[in-house]
C-alpha positions in Angstrom: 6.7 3.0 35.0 3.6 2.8 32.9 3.4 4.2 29.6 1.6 7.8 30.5 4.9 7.8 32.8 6.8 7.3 30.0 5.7 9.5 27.7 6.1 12.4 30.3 9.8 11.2 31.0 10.8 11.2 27.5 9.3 14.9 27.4 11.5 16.4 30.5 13.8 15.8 29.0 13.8 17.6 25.3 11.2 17.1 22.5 12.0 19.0 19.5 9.5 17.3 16.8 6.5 15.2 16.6 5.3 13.0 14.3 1.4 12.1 14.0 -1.0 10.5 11.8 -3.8 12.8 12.7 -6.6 12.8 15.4 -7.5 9.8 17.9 -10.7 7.5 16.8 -10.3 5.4 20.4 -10.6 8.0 23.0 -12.2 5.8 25.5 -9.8 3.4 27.7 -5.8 2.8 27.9 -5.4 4.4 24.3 -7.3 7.5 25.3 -5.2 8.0 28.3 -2.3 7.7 26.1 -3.0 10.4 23.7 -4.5 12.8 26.1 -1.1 12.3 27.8 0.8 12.8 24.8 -1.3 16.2 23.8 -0.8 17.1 27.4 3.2 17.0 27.0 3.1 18.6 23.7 0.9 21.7 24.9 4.0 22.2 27.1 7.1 21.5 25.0 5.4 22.8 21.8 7.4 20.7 19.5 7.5 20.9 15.9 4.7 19.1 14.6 4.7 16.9 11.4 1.6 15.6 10.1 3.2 13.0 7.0 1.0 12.0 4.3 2.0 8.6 2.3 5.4 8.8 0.2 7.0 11.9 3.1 10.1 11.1 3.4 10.9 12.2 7.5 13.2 14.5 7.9 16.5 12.3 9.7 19.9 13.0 8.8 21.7 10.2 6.8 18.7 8.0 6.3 15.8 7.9 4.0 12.5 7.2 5.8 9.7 7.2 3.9 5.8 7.6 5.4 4.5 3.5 3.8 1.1 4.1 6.0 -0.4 6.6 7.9 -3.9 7.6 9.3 -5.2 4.5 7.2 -3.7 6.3 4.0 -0.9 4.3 1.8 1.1 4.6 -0.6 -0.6 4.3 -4.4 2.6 3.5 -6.2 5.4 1.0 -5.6 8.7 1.9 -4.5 12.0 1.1 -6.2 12.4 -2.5 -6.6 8.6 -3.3 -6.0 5.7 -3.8 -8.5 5.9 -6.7 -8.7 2.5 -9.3 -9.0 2.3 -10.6 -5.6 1.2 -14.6 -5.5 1.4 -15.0 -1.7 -2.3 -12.2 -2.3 -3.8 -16.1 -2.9 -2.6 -17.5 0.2 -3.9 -14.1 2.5 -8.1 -14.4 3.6 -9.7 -10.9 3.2 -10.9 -9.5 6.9 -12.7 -7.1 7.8 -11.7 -3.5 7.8 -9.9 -2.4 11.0 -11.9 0.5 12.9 -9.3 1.2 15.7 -6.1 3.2 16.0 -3.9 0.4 14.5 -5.4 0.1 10.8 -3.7 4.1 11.4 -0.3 3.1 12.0 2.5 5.4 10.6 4.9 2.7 8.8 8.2 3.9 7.5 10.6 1.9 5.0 14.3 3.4 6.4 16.6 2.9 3.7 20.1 3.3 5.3 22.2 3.1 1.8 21.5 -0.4 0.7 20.2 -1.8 3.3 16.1 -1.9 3.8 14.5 -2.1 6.9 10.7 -2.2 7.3 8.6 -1.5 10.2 4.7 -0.8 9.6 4.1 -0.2 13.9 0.8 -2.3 14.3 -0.5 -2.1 10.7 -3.5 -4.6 10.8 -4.0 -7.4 8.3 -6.8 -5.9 6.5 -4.4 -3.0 5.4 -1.4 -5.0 4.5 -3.8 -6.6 2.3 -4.3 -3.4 0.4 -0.8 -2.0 0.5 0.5 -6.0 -1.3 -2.5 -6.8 -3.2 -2.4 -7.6 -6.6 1.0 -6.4 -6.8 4.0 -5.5 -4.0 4.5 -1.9 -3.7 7.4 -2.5 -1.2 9.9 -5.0 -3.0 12.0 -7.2 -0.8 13.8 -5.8 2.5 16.7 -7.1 4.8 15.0 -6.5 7.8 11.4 -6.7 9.5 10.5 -5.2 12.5 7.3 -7.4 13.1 4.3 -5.6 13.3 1.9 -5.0 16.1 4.5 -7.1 18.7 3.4 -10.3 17.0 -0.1 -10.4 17.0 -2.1 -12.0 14.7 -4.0 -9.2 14.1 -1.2 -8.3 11.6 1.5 -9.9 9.8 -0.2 -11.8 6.5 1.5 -14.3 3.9 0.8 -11.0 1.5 3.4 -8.9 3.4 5.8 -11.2 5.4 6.6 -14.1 2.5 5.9 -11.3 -0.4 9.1 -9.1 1.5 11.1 -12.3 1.9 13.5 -10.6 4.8 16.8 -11.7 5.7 16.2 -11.1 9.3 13.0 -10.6 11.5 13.0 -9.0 15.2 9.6 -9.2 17.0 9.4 -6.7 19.8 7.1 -8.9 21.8 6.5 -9.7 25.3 6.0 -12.7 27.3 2.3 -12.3 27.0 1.8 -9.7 24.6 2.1 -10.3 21.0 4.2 -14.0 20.1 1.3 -15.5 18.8 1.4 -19.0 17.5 0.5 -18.2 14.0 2.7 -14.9 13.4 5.8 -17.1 15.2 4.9 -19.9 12.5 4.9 -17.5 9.3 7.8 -15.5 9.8 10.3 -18.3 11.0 9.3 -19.8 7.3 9.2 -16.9 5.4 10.6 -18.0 2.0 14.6 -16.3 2.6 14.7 -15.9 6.0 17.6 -16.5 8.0 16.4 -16.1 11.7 13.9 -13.8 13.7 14.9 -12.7 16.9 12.7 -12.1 19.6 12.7 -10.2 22.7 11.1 -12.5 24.6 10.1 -16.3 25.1 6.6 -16.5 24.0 4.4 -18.2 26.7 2.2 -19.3 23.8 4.4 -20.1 21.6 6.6 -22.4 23.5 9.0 -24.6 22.6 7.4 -26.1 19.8 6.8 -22.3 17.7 9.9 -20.0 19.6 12.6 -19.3 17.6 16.3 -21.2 19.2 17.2 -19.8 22.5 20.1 -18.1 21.1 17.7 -15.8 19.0 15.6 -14.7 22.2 16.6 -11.3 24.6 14.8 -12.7 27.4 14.3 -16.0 28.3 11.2 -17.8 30.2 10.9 -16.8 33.7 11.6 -13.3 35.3 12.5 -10.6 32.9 16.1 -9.2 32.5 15.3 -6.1 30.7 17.6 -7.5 27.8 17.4 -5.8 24.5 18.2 -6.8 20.9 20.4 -3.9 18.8 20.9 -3.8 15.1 23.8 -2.2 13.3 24.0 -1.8 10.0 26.3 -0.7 6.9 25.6 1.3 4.4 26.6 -1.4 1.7 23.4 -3.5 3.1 24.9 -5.9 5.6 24.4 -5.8 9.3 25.0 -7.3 12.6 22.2 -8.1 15.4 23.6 -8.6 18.9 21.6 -10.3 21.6 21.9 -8.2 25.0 21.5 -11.4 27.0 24.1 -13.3 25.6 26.3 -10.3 24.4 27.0 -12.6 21.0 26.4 -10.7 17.7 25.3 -12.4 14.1 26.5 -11.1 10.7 24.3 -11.1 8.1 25.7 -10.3 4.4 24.9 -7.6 2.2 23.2 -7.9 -1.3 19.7 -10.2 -0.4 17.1 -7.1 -1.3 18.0 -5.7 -3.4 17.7 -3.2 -5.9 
């Protein structure tokens, strides 16, 4: 099923909110498809539409999710525990600015009591850069979702070593995303303990995958194997690999004010 597919199937069956950044700048190609898709499914479900500037906090029972990034906007002040100088800014090259539908990512920090989970979608590098540099708005987390499905378009020394996460999970694919360079960075990220992936990276290999025992899906055919998370409100959590059906426990207490 492709993603257009997708999106429609997710639609029939019940889509009570939305959540955008604002209006398309690709509208040529796969990403233009998409939206006009997604528009498409919303003209006929009519969900509730939220349009989140930096610092919303989105409206799900239980956790606090707060709006990091969205339509190329950030937050201007740090969050609790952030502030901080940030020395890895020396270690991060300035690019270019990003002019596609990525640098516009909606990234959320999801505070579930103590424990901190980031995920920034496929915030590009150039942005990171300004949301980390001189000084960390975003303190230290537990958990990184890694952005953009490893691509090296994203996922500087400014944000991943600055963040210093107990656990990583890369929702990459065999050939899509797992890049040589992201795989390198996060596995060393000062504090980390592992990052999981969902799949072998072709380019990565054996030399830059994580262990075998940290990977969904293995090389060869794909077995549709995912990676779940649960966590405690005290900060610890548990990540369970849906190939192997064994679980990790991770302690409470690394992020964290």
């Amino acid at each position: 099923m492709g993603i257009v597919e997708t999106i429609r199937a997710i639609a029939s069956s019940g889509c009570p909110s939305t959540i955008e950044h604002g209006a398309n700048v690709e509208p040529e190609g796969a990403t233009g498809r998409v939206w006009a898709a997604f528009r498409e499914v919303c003209a006929q479900t009519r969900p509730k539409l939220i349009v989140p500037e930096p610092d919303y906090r989105l409206p799900v029972e239980g956790l606090d999710a707060t709006v990091i990034s969205t339509d190329g906007k950030l937050i201007d002040k740090p969050l609790p525990g952030g502030g901080e100088e940030n020395a890895y800014c020396k270690q991060t090259e300035v690019r270019p600015a990003d002019k596609t539908e990525n640098g516009r990512s909606i990234g959320v920090l999801i505070r579930f009591g103590a424990l901190k989970i980031l995920d920034l979608g496929d915030l590009t590098w150039d942005k990171e850069r300004e949301l980390m540099c001189p000084n960390n708005r975003l303190g230290k987390v537990d958990v990184l979702v890694v952005s953009h499905h490893g691509s090296s378009q994203s996922s500087s020394p400014a944000l991943v070593d600055a963040i210093q996460p107990t656990v990583a999970i890369m929702d990459n694919g065999a050939t899509k995303g797992g890049s040589i360079p992201v795989l390198d960075l996060v596995r060393h990220a000062p504090g980390i303990e592992a990052l999981w992936q969902l799949h072998y990276s072709d380019a990565g290999g054996e030399a830059h995958n994580t262990p075998a025992e940290y990977i969904a899906n293995l090389d060869g055919p794909d077995g549709g194997n995912d990676i779940e998370l649960t966590g405690s409100q005290d900060g610890s959590f548990t990540v369970l690999n849906g190939r192997t059906g064994a679980e990790k426990h991770y302690a409470a207490g690394k992020s964290r004010k």
